[in-house]
FINUTI-716226 format. One record per residue (C-alpha): residue in three letters; residue number from 0; x, y, z. Coordinates in pm, 1 decimal. Last residue first. Example, Ala and Ser with C-alpha at 12.3 -4.5 7.8 and 13.67 -1.06 7.14 Angstrom:
residues 2
+------+-----+----------+----------+----------+
: rest :  nr :        x :        y :        z :
+------+-----+----------+----------+----------+
:  SER :   1 :   1367.0 :   -106.0 :    714.0 :
:  ALA :   0 :   1230.0 :   -450.0 :    780.0 :
+------+-----+----------+----------+----------+
//
This chain:
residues 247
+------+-----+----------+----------+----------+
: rest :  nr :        x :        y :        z :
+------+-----+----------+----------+----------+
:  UNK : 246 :   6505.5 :  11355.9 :   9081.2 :
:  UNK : 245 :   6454.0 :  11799.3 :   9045.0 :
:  UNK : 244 :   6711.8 :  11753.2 :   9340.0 :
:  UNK : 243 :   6931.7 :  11501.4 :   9135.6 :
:  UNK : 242 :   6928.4 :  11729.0 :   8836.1 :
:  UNK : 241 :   6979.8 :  12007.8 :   9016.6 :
:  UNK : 240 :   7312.5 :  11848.1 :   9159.7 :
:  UNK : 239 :   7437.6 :  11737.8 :   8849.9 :
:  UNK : 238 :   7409.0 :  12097.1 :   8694.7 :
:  UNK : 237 :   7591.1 :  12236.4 :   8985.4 :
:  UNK : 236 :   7880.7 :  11933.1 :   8902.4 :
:  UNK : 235 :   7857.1 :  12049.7 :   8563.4 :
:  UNK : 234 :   7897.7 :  12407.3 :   8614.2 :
:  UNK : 233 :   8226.6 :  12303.2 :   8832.6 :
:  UNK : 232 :   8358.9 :  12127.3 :   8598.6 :
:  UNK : 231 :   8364.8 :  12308.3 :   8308.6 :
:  UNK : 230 :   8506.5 :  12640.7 :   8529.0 :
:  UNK : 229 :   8747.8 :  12410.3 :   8678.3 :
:  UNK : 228 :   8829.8 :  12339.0 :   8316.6 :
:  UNK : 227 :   8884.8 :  12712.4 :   8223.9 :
:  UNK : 226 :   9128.9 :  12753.7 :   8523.8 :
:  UNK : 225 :   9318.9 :  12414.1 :   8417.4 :
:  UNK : 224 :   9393.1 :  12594.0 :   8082.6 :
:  UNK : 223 :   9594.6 :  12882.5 :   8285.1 :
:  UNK : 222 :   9766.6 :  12576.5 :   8477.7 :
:  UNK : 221 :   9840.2 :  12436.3 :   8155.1 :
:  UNK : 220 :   9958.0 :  12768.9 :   8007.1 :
:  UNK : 219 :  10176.2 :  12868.7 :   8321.8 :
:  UNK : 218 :  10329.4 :  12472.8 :   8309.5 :
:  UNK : 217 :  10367.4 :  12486.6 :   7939.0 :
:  UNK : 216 :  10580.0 :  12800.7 :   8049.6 :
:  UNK : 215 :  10802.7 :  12650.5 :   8338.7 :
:  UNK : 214 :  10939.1 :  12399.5 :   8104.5 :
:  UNK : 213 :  11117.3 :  12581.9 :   7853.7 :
:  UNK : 212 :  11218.3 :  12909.8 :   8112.4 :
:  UNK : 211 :  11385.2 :  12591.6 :   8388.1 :
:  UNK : 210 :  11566.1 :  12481.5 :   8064.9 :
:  UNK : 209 :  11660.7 :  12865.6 :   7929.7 :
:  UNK : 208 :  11784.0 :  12866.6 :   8284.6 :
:  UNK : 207 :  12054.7 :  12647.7 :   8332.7 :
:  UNK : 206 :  12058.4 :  12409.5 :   8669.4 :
:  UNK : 205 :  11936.7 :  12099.4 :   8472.9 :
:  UNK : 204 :  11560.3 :  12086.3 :   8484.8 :
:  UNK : 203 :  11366.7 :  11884.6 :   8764.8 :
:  UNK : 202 :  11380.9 :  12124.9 :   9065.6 :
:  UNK : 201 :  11417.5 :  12430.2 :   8884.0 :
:  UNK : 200 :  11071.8 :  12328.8 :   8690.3 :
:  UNK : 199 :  10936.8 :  12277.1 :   9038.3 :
:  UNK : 198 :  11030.6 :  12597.1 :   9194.7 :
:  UNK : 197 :  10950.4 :  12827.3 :   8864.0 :
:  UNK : 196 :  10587.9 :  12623.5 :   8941.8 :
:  UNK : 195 :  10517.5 :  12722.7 :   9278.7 :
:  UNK : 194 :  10642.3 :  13096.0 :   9235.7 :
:  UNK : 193 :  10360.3 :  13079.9 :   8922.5 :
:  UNK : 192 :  10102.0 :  12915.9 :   9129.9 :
:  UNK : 191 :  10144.7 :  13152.5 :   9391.5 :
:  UNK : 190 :  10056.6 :  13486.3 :   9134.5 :
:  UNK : 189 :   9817.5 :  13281.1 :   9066.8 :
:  UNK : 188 :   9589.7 :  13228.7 :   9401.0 :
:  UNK : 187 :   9313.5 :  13396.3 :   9360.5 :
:  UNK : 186 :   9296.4 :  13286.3 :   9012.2 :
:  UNK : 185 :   9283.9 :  12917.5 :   9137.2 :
:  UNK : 184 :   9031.9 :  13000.7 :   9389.7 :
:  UNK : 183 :   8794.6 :  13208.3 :   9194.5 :
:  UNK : 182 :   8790.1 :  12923.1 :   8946.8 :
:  UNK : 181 :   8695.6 :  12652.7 :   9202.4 :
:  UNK : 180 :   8891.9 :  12397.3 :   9466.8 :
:  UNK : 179 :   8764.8 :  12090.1 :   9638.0 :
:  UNK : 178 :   8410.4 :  12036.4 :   9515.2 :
:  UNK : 177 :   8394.9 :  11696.8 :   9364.4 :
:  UNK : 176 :   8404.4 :  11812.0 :   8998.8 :
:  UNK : 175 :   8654.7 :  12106.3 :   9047.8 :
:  UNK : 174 :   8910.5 :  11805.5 :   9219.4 :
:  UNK : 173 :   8884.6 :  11570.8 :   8926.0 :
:  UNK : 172 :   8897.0 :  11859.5 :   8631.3 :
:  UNK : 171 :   9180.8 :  12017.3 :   8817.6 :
:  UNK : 170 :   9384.7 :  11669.2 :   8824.8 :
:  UNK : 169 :   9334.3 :  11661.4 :   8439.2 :
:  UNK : 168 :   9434.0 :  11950.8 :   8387.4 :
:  UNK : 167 :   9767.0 :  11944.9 :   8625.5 :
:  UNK : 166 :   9861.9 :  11596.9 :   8465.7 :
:  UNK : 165 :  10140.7 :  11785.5 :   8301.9 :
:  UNK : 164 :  10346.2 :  11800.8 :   8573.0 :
:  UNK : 163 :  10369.7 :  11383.9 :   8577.1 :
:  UNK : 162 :  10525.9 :  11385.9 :   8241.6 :
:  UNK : 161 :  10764.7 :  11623.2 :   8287.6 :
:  UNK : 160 :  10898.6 :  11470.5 :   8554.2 :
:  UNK : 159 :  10884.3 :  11146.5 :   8380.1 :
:  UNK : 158 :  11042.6 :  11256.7 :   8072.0 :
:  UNK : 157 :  11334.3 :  11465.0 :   8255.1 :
:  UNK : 156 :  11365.8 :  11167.3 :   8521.0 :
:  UNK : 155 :  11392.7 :  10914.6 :   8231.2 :
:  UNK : 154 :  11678.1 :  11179.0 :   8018.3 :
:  UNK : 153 :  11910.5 :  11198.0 :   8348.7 :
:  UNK : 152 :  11844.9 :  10801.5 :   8381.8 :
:  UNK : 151 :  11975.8 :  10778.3 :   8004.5 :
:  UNK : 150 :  12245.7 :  10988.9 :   8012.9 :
:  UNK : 149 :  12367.8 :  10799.6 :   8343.6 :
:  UNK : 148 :  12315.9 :  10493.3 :   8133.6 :
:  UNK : 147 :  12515.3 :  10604.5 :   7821.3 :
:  UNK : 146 :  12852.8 :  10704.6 :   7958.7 :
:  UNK : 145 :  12871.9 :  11055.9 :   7822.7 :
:  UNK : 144 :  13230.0 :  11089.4 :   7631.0 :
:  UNK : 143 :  13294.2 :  11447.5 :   7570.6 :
:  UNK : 142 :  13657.5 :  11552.4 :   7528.1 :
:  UNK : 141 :  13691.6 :  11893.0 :   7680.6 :
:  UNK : 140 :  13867.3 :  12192.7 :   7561.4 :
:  UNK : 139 :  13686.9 :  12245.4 :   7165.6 :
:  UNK : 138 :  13464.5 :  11946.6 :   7304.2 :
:  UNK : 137 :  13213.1 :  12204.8 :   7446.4 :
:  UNK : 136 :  13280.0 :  12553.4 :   7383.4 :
:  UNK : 135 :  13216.4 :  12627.2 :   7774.2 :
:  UNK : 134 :  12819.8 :  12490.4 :   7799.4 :
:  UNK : 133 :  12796.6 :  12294.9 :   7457.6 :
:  UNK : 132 :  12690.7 :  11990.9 :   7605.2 :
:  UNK : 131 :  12502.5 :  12134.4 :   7949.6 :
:  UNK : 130 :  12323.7 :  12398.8 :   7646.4 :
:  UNK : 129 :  12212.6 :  12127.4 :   7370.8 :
:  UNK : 128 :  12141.6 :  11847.0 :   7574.1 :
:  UNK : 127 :  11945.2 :  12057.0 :   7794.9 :
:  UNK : 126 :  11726.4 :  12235.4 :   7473.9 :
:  UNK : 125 :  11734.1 :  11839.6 :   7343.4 :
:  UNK : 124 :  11534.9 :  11739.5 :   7664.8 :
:  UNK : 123 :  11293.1 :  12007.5 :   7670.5 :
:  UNK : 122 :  11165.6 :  11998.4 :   7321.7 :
:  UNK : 121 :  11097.0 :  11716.3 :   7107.1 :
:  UNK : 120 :  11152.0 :  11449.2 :   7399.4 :
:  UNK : 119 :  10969.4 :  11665.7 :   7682.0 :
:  UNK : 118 :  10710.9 :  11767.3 :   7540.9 :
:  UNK : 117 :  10611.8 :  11379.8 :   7380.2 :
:  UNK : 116 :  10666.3 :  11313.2 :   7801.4 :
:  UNK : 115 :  10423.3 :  11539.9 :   7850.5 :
:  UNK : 114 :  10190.9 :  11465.3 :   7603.6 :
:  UNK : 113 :  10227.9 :  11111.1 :   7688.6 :
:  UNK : 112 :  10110.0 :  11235.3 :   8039.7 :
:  UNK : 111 :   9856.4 :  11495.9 :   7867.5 :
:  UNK : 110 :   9664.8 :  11217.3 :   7662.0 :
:  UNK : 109 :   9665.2 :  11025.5 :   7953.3 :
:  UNK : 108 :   9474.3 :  11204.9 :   8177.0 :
:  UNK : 107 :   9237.6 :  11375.5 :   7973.2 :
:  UNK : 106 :   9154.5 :  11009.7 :   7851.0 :
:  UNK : 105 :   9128.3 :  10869.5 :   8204.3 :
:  UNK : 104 :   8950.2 :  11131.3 :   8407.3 :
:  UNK : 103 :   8691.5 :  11199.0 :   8092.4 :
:  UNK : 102 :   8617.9 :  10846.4 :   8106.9 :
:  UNK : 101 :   8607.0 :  10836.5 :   8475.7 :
:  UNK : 100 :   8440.1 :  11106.2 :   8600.8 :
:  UNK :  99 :   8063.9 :  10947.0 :   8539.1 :
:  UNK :  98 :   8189.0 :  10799.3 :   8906.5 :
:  UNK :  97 :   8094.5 :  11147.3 :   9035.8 :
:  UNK :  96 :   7745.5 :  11114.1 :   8976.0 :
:  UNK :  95 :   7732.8 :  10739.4 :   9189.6 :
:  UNK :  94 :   7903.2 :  10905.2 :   9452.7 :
:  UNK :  93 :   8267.0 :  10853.9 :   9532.2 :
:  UNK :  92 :   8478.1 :  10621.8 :   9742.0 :
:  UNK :  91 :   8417.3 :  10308.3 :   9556.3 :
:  UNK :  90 :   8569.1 :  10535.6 :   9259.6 :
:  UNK :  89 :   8934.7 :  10552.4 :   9396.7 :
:  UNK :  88 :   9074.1 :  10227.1 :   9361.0 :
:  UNK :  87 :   8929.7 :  10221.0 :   8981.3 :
:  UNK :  86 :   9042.3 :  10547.5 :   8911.0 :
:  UNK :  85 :   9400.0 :  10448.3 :   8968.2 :
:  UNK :  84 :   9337.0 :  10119.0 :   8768.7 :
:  UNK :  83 :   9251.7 :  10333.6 :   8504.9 :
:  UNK :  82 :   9553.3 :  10514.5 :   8518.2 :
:  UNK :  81 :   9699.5 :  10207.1 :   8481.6 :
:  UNK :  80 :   9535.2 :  10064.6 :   8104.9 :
:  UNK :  79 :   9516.5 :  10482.0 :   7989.2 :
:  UNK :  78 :   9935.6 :  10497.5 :   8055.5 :
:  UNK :  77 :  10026.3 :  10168.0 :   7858.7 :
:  UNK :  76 :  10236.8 :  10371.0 :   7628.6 :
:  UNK :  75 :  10442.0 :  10594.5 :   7882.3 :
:  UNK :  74 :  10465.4 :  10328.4 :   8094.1 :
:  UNK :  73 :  10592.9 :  10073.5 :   7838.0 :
:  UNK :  72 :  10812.6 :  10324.0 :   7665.9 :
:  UNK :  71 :  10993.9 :  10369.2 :   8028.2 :
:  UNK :  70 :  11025.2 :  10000.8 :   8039.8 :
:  UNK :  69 :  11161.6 :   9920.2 :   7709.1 :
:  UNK :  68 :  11443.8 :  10207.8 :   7804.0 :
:  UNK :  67 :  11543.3 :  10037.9 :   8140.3 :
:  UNK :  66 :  11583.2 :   9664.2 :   7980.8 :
:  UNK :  65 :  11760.6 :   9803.7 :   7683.0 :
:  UNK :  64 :  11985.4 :   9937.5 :   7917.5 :
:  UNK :  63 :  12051.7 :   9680.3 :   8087.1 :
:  UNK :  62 :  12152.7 :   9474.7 :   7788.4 :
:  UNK :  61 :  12361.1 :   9765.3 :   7713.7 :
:  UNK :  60 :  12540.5 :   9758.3 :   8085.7 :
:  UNK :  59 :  12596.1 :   9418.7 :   8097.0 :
:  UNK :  58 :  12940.2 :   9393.3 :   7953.8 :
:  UNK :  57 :  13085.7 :   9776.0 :   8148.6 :
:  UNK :  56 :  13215.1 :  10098.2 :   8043.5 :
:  UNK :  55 :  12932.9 :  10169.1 :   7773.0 :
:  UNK :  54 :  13001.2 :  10498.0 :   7585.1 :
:  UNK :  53 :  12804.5 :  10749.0 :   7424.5 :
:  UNK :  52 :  12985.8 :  10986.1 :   7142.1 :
:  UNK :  51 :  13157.4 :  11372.9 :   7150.7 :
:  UNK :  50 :  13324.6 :  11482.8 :   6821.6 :
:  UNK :  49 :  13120.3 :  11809.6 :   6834.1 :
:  UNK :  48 :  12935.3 :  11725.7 :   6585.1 :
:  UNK :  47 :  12838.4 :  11408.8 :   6768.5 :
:  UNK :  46 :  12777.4 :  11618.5 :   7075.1 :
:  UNK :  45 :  12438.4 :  11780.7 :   6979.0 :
:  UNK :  44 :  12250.5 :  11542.6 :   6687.6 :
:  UNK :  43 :  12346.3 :  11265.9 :   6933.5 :
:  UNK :  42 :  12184.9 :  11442.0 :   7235.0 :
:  UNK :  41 :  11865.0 :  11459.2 :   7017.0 :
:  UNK :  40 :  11874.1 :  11080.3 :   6852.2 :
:  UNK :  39 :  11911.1 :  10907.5 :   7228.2 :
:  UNK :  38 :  11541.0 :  10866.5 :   7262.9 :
:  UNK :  37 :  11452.2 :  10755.2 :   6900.4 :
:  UNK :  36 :  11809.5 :  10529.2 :   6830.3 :
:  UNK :  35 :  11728.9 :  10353.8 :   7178.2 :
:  UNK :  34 :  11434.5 :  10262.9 :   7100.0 :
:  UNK :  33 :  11470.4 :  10152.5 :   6786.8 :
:  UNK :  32 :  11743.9 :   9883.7 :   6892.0 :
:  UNK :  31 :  11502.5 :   9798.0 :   7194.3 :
:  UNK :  30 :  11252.3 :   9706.1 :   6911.9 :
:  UNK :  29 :  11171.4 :   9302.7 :   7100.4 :
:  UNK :  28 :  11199.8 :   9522.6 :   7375.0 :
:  UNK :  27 :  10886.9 :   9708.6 :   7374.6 :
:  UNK :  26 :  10647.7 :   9417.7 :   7320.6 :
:  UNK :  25 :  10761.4 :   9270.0 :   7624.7 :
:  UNK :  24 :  10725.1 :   9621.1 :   7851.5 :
:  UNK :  23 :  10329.5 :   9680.2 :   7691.4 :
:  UNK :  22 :  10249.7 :   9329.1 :   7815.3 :
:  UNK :  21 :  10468.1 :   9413.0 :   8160.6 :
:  UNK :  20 :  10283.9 :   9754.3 :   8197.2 :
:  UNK :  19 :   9939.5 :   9578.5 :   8138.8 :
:  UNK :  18 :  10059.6 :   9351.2 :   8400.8 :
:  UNK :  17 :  10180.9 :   9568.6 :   8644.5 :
:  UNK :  16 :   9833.6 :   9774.2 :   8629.2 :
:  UNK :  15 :   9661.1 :   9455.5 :   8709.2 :
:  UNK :  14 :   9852.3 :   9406.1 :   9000.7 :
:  UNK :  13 :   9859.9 :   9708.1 :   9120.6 :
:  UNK :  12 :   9460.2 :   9700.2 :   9120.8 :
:  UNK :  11 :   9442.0 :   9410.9 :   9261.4 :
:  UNK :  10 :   9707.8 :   9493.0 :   9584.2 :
:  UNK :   9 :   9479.6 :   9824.4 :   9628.6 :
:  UNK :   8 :   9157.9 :   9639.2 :   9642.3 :
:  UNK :   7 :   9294.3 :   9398.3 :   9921.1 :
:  UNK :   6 :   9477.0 :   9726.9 :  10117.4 :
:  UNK :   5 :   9127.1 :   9845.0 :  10088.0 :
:  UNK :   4 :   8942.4 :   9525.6 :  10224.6 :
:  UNK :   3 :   9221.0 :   9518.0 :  10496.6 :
:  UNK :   2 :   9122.6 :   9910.7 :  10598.7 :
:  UNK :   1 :   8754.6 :   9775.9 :  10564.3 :
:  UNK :   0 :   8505.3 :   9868.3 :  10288.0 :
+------+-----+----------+----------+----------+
//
């Protein structure tokens, strides 16, 4: 393929993955009301006892909302439909062997993005709610009164953050299987990985550290777990490869 036949592929397969976002987007909104009852539930449970509630300072700003929060459900939901446009773009480059990838590819990845993102409701979100809203007693001195929207884009880069870090499995399984990195590798270089990922989870938790602590050690396990599928994928690409030379 030519550079314009790749830009060409690459506008398809956005498009496609737009749409199956949009479909997934409509039938989110129509339960906006739900919505935003699930994701906002564990900062309630933290300030409301604390006499602390979510405000709206301007008209359009629920609508808006709504709009936001429909959307983040819809890309969390619809993650196998683009994903597999990702894997679609990418295939034409690989060898026939490699393009068995794609199932696994697809339903590793998504099951760890919504994993991520399930992570990050249940656990990482309400342990930041829980310390930035009680940090100096709280609303004993301070009335809290979170405008809703900036809670809500603090909560959307938690999940997708999150989300996105817990692809490391399936992005070891793609790069053992063509070659690019091996078990000996990764355990060489551990003791980096963990520096690498205290970084990250500082970078996209709060500044508190029992957040940075929460997120940084599904990170050790996954990468840990990633190991053990390089190992997978690595016998299996040798195992392709006698295959094809006993072919």
């Amino acid at each position: 393929m030519t550079f314009l036949e790749h830009l060409d592929e690459l506008r398809r397969r956005l498009i496609r993955a737009a749409i199956a976002i949009l479909v997934a987007f409509v039938g989110c909104f129509f339960f906006y009301r739900q919505i935003f009852t699930f994701l906002m539930q564990p900062l309630r449970e933290v300030i409301e006892p604390l006499g602390g509630e979510l405000i709206a300072t301007t008209p359009p700003e629920i609508f808006v909302l709504g709009l936001k929060m429909s959307f983040l459900v819809a890309l969390v939901i619809s993650t196998p439909a683009w994903l597999g446009q990702v894997w679609g773009f990418v295939a034409p480059g690989l060898y026939t062997h490699e393009r068995r990838l794609a199932m696994p590819f697809i339903v590793i990845g998504s099951a760890f993005f919504i994993a991520g993102a399930v992570f990050c409701h249940y656990v990482l979100f309400p342990a930041a709610a829980n310390f930035l809203g009680t940090f100096g007693g709280g609303g004993e001195e301070i009335e809290i009164r979170y405008r809703v929207s900036e809670v809500f884009s603090f909560y959307a880069r938690l999940v997708i953050g999150t989300a996105v870090v817990f692809q490391i499995p399936s992005l070891a399984l793609l790069l053992s299987r063509l070659g690019l990195i091996t078990p000996s590798f990764m355990l060489r270089y551990f003791k980096y990985a963990i520096l690498v990922i205290f970084v990250l989870a500082a970078l996209l938790t709060p500044p508190d550290p029992t957040t940075q602590i929460i997120l940084a050690g599904p990170m050790i396990v996954l990468y840990v777990l990633s190991i053990g599928i390089t190992w997978v994928g690595n016998r299996l690409r040798g195992r392709s490869r006698a295959d094809g030379d006993e072919g």
